[in-house]
DSSP file (Angstrom, degrees, kcal/mol; ACC not computed):
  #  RESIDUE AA STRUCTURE BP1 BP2  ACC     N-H-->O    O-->H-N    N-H-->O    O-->H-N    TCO  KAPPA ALPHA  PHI   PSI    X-CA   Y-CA   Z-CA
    1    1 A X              0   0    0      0, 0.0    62,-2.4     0, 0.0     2,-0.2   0.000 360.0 360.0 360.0 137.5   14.5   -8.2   25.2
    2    2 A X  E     -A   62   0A   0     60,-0.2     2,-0.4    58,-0.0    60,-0.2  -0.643 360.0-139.8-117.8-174.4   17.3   -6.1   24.5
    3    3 A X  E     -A   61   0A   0     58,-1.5    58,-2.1    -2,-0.2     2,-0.1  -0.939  18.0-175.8-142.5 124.5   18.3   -2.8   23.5
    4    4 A X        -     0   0    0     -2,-0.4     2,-0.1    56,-0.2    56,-0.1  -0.359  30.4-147.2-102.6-174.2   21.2   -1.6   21.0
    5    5 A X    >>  -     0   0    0     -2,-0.1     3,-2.1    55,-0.0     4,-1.9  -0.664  24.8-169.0-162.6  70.9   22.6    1.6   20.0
    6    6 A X  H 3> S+     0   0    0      1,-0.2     4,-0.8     2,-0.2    29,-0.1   0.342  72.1  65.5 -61.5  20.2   23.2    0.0   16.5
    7    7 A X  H 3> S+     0   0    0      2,-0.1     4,-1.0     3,-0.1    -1,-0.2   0.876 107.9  37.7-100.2 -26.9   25.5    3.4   15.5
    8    8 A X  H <> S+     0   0    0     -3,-2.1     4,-1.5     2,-0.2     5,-0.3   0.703 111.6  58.0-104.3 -15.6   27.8    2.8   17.6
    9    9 A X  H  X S+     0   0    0     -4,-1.9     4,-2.0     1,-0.2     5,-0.2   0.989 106.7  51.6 -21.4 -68.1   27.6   -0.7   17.2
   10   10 A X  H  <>S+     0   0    0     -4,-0.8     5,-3.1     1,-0.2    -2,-0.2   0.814 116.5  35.1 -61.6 -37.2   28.4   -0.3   13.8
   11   11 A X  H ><5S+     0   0    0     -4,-1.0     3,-3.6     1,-0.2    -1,-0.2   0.960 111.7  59.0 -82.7 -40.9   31.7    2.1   14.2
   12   12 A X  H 3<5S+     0   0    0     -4,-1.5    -1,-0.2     1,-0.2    -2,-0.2   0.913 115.5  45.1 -45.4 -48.4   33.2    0.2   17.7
   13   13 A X  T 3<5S-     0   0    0     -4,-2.0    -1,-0.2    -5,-0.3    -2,-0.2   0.357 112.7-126.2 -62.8  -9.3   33.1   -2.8   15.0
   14   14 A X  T < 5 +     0   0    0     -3,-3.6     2,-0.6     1,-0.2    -3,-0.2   0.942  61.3 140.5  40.6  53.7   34.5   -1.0   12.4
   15   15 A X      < -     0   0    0     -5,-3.1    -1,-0.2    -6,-0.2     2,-0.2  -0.811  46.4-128.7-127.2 176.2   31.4   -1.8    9.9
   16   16 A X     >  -     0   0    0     -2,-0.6     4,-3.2    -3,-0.1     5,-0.3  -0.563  31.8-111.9-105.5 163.3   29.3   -0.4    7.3
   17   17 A X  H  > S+     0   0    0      1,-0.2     4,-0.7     2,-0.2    14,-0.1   0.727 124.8  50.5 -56.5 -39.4   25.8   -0.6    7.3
   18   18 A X  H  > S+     0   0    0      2,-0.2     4,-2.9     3,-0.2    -1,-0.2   0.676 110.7  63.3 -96.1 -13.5   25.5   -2.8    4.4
   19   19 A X  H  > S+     0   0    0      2,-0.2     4,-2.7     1,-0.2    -2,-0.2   0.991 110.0  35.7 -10.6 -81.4   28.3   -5.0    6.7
   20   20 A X  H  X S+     0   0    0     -4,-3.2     4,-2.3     1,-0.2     3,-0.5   0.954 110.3  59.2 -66.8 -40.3   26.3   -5.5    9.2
   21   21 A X  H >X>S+     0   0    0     -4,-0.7     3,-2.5     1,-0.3     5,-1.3   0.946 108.8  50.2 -59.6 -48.7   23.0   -5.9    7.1
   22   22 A X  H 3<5S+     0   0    0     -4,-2.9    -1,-0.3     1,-0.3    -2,-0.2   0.766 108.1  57.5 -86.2 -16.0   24.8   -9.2    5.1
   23   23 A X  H 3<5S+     0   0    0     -4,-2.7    -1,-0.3    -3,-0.5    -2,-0.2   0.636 114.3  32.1 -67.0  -9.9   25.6  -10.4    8.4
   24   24 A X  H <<5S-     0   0    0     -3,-2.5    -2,-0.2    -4,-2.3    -1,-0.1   0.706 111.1-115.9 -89.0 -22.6   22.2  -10.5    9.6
   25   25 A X  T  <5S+     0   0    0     -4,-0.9     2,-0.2     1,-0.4    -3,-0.2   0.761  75.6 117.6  77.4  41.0   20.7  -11.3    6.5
   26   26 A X      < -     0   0    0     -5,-1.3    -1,-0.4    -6,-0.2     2,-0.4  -0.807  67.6-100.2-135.5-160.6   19.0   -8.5    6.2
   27   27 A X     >  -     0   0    0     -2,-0.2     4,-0.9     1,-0.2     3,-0.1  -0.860  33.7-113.1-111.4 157.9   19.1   -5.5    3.6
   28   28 A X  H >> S+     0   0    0     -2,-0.4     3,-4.0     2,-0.3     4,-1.4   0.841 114.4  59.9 -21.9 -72.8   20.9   -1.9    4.3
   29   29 A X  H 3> S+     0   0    0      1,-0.3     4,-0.5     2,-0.2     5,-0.3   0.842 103.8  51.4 -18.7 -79.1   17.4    0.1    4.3
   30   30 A X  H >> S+     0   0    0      1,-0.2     4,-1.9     2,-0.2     3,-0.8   0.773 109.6  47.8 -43.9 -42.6   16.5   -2.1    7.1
   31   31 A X  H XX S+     0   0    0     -3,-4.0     4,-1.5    -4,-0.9     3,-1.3   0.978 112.3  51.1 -70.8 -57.0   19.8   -1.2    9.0
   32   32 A X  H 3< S+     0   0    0     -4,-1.4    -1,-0.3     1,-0.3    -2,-0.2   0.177 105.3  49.2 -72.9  -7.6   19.3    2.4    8.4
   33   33 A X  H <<>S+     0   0    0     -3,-0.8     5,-3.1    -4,-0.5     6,-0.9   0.590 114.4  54.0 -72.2 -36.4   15.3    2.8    9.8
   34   34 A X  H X<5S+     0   0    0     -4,-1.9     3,-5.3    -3,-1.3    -2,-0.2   0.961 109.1  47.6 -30.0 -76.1   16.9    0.8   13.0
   35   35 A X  T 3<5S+     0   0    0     -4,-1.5    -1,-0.2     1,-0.3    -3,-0.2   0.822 115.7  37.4 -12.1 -58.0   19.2    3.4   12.9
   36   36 A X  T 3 5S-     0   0    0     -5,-0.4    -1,-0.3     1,-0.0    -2,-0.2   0.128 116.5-109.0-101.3  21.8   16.5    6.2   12.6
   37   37 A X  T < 5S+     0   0    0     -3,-5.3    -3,-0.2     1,-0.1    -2,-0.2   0.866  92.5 116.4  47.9  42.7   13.8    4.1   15.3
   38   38 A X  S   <S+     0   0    0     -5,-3.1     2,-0.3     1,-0.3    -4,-0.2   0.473  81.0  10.4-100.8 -17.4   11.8    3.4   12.5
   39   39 A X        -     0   0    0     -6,-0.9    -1,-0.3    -8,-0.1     2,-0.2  -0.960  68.7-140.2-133.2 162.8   12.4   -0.8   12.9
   40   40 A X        -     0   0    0     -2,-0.3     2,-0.2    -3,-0.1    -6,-0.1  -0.787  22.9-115.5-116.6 165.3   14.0   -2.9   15.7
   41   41 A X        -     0   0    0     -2,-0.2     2,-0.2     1,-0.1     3,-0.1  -0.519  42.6-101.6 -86.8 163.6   16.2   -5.8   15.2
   42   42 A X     >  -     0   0    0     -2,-0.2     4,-1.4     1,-0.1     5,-0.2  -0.587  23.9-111.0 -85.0 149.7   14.7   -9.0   16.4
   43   43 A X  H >> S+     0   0    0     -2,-0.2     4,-2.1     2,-0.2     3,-0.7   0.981 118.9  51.8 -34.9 -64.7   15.6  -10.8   19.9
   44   44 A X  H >> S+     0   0    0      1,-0.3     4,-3.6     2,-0.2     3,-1.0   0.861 106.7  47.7 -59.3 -62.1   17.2  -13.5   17.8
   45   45 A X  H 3> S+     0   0    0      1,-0.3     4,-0.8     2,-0.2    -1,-0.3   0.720 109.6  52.2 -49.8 -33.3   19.3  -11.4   15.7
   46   46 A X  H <X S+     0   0    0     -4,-1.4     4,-1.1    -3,-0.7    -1,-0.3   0.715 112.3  46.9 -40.8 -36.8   20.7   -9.4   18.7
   47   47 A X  H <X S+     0   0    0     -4,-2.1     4,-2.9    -3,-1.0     5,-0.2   0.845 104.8  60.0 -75.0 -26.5   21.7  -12.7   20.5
   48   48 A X  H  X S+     0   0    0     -4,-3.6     4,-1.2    -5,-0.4    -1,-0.2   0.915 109.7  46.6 -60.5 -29.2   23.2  -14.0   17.1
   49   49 A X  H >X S+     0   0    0     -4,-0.8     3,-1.4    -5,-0.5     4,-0.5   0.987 115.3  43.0 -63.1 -55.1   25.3  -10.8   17.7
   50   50 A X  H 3< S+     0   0    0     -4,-1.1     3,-0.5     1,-0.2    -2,-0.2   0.792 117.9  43.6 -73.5 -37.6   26.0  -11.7   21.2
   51   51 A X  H 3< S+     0   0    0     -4,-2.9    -1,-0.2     1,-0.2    -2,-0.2   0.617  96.7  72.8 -83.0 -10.0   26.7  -15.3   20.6
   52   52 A X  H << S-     0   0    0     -3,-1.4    -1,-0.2    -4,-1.2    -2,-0.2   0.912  80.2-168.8 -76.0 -17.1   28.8  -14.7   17.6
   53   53 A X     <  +     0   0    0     -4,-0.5    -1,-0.1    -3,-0.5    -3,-0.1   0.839  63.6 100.8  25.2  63.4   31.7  -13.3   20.2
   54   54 A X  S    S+     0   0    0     -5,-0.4     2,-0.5     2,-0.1    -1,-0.1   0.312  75.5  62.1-128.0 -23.2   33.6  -11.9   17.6
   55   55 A X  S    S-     0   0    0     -6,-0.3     2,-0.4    -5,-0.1    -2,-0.1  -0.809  84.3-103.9-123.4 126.8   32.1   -7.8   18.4
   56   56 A X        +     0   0    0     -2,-0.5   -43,-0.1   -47,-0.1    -2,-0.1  -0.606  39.9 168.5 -42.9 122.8   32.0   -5.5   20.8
   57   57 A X    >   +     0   0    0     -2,-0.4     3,-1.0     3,-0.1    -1,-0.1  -0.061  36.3 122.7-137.4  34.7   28.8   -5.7   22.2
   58   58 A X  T 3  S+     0   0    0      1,-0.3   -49,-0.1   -49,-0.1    -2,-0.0   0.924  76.3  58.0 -70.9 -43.7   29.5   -3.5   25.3
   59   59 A X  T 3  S+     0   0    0    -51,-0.1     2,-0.5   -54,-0.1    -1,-0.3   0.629  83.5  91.6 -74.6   0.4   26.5   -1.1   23.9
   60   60 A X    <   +     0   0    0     -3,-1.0     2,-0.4   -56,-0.1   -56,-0.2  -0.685  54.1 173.1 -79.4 126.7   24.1   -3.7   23.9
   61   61 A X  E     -A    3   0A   0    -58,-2.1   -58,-1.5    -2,-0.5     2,-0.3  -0.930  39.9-108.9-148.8 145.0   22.2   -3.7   27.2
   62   62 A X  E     -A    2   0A   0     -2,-0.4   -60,-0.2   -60,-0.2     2,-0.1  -0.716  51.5-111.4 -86.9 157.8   18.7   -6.2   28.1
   63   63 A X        -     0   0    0    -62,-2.4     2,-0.2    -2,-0.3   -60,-0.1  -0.246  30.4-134.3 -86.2 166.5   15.8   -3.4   28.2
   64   64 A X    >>  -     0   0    0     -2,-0.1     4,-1.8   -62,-0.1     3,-0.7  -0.510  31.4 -84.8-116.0-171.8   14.7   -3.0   31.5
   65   65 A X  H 3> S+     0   0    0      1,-0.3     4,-1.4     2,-0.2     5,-0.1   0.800 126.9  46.7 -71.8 -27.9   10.8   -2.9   32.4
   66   66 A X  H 3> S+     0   0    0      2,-0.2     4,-0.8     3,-0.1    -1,-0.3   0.543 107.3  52.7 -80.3  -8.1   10.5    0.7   31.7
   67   67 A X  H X4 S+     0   0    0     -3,-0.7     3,-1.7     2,-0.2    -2,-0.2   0.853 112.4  44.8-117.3 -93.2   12.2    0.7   28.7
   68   68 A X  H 3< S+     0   0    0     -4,-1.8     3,-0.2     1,-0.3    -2,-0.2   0.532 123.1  43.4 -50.8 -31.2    9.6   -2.5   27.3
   69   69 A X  H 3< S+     0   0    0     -4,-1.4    -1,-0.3     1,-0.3    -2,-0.2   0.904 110.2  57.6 -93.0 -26.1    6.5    0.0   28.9
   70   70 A X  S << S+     0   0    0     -3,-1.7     2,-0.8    -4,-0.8    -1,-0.3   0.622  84.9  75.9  76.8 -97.1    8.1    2.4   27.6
   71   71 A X        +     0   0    0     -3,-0.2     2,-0.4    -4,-0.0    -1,-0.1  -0.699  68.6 161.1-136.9  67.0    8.0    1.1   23.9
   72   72 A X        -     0   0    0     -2,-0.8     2,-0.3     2,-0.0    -3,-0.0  -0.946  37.6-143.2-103.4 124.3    4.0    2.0   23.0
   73   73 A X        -     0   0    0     -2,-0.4     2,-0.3     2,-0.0    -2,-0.0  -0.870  22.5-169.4 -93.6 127.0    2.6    2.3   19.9
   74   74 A X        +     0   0    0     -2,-0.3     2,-0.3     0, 0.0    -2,-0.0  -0.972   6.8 177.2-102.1 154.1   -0.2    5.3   19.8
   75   75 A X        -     0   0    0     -2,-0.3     2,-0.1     1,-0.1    -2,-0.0  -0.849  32.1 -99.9-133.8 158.8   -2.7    5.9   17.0
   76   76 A X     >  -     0   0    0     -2,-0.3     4,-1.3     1,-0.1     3,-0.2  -0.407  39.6-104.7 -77.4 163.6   -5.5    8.3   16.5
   77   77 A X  H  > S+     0   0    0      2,-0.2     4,-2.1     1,-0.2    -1,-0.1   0.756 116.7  65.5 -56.9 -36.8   -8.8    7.3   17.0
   78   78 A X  H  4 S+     0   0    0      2,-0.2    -1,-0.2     3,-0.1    -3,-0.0   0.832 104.8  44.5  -8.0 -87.2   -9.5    7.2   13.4
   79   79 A X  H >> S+     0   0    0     -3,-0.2     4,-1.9     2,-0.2     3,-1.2   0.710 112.0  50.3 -31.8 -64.2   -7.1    4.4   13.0
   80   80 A X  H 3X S+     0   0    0     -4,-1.3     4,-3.7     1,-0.3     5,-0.3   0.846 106.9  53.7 -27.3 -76.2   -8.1    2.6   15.6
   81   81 A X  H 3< S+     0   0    0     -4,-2.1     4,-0.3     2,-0.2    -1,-0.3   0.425 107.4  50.6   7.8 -54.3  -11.5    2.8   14.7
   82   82 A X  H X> S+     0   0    0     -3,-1.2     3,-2.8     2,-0.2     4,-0.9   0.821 106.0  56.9 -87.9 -89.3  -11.0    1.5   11.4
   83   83 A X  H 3X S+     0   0    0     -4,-1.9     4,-2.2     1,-0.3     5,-0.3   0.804 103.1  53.9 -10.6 -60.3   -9.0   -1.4   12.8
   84   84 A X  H 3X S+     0   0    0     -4,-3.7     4,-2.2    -5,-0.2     5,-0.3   0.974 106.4  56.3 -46.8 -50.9  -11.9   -2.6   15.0
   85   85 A X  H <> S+     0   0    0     -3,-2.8     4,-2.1    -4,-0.3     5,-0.3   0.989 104.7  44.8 -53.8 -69.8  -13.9   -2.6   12.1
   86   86 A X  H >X>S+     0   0    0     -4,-0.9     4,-2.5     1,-0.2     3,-0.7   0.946 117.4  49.1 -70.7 -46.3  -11.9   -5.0    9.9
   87   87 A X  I >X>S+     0   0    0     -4,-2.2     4,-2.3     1,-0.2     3,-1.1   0.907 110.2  49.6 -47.6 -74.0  -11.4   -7.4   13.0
   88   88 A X  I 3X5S+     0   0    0     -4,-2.2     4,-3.3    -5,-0.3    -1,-0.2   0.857 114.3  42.1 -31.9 -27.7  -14.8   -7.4   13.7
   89   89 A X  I <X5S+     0   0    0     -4,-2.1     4,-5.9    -3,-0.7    -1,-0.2   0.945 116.5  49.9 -80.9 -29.6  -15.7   -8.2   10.0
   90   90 A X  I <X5S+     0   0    0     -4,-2.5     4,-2.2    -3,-1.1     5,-0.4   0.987 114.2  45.2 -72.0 -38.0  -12.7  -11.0    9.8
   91   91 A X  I  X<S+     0   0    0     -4,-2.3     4,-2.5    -5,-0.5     3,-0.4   0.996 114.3  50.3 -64.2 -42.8  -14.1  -12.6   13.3
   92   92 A X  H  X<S+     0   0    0     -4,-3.3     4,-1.3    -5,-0.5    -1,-0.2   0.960 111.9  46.7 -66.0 -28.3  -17.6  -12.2   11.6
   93   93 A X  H  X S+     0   0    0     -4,-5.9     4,-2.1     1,-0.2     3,-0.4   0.847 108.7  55.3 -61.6 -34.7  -16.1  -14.0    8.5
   94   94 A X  H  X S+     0   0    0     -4,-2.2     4,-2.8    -3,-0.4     5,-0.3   0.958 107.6  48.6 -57.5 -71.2  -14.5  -16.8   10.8
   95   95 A X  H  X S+     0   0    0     -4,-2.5     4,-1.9    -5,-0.4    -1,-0.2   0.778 109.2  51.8 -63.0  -9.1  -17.9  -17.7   12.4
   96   96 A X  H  X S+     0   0    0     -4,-1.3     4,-3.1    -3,-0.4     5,-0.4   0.873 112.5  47.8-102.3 -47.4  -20.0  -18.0    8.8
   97   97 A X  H  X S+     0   0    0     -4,-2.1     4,-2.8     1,-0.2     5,-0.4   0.972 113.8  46.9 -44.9 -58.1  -17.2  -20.4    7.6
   98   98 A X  H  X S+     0   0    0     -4,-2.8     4,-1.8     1,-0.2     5,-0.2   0.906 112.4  47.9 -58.4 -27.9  -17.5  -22.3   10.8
   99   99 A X  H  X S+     0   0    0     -4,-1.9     4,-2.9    -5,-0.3    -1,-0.2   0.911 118.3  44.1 -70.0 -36.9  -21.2  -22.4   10.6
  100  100 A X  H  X S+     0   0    0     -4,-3.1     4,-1.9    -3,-0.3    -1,-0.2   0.840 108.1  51.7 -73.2 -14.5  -20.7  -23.5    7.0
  101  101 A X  H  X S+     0   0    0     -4,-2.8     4,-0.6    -5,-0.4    -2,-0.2   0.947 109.6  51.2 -74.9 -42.1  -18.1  -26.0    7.6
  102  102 A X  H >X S+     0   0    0     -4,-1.8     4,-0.9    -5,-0.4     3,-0.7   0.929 112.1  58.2 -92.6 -47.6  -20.8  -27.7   10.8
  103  103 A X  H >X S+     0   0    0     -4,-2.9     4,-2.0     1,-0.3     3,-0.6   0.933 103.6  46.2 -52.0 -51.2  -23.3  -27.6    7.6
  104  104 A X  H 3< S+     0   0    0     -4,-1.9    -1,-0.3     1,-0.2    -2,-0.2   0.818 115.7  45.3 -64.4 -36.6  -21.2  -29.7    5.3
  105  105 A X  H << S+     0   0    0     -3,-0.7    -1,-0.2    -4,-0.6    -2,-0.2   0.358 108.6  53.4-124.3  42.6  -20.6  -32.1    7.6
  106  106 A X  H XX S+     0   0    0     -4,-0.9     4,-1.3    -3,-0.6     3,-0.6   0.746 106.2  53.2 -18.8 -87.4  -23.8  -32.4    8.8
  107  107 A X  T 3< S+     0   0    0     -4,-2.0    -2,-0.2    -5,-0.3    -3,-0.1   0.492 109.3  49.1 -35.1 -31.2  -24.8  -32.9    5.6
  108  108 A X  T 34 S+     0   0    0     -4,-0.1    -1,-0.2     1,-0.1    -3,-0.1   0.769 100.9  62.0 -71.6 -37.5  -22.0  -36.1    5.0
  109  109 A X  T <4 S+     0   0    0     -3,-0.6    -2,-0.2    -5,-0.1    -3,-0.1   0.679  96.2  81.6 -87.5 -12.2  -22.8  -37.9    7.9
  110  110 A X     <  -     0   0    0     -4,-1.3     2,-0.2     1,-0.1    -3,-0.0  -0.054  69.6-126.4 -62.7-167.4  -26.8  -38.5    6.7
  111  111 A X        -     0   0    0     -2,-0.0     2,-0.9     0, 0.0    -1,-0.1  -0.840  23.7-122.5-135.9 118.4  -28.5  -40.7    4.6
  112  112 A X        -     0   0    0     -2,-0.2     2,-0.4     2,-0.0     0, 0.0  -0.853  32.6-172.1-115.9 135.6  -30.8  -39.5    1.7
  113  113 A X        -     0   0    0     -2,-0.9     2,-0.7     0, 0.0    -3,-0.0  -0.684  20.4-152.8-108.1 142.2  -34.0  -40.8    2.0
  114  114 A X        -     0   0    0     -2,-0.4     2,-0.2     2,-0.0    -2,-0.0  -0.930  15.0-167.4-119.7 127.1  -36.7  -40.6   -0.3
  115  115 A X        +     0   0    0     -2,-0.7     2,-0.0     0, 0.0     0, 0.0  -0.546  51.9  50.9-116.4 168.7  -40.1  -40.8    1.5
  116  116 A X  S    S-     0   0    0     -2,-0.2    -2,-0.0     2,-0.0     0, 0.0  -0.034  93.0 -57.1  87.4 167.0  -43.3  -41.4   -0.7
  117  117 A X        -     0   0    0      1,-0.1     2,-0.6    -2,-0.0     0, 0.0   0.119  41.5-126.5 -57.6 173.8  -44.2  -44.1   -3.6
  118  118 A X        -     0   0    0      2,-0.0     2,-0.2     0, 0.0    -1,-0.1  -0.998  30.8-141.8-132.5 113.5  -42.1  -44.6   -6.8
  119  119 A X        -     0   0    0     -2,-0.6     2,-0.4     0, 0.0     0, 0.0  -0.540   3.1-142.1 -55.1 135.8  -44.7  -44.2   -9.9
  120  120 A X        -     0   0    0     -2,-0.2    -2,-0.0     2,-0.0     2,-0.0  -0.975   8.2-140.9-115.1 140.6  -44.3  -46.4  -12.8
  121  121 A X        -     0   0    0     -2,-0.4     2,-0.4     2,-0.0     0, 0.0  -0.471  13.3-153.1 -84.0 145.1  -45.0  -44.6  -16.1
  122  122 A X        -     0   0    0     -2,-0.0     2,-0.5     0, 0.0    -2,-0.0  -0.996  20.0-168.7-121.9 137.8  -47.0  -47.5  -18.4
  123  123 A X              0   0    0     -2,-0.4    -2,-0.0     1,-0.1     0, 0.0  -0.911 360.0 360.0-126.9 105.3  -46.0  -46.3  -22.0
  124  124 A X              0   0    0     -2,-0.5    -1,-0.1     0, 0.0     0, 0.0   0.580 360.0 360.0-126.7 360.0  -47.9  -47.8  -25.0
């Protein structure tokens, strides 16, 4: 895992925002929440940086352990809360398929049998 300080990336390189975004393949916005810690770039696109060896990449540095523990998400309880719910309901939805799915082929792998006599109607 690494860590940039894609601003100064961008000027030590002498690029623009939307530069850099068509060389990652991504779109400006996206450079510009990096920018503002509202997204990361992905491992792979940082090594494409590193591999291209064409840039400065002197600011680019691998995150250390503290930096990764670091790097926490927190949520209110609320949130949280609600989140639990909708897993719990998708895991409940995941066992009633599987129980139907064992039903259905259950259900292939008989024979139907018809137990009792066969009438015959006499029509005169």
């Amino acid at each position: 895992m690494y860590k940039i300080d894609l601003q100064t990336f961008i000027k030590k390189n002498k690029l623009t925002q939307k530069g850099l975004a068509k060389i990652l393949g991504v779109g400006q916005p996206f450079i510009s929440q990096v920018i503002q810690g509202k997204s990361h770039l992905s491992t792979e696109k940082i090594e494409a940086l590193l591999m291209a060896g064409i840039y400065d990449t002197s600011m680019i540095v691998e995150a250390s352990a503290d930096d990764i523990a670091s790097d926490t998400v927190t949520m209110s309880r609320e949130v949280f809360n609600s989140i639990q719910q909708l897993v719990d309901t998708i895991n409940s939805q995941q066992r009633t398929i599987e129980s139907q799915q064992r039903m259905i082929e259950n259900s292939k792998g008989g024979s139907v049998q018809v137990e009792g006599d066969v009438a015959n109607a006499d029509v005169g």
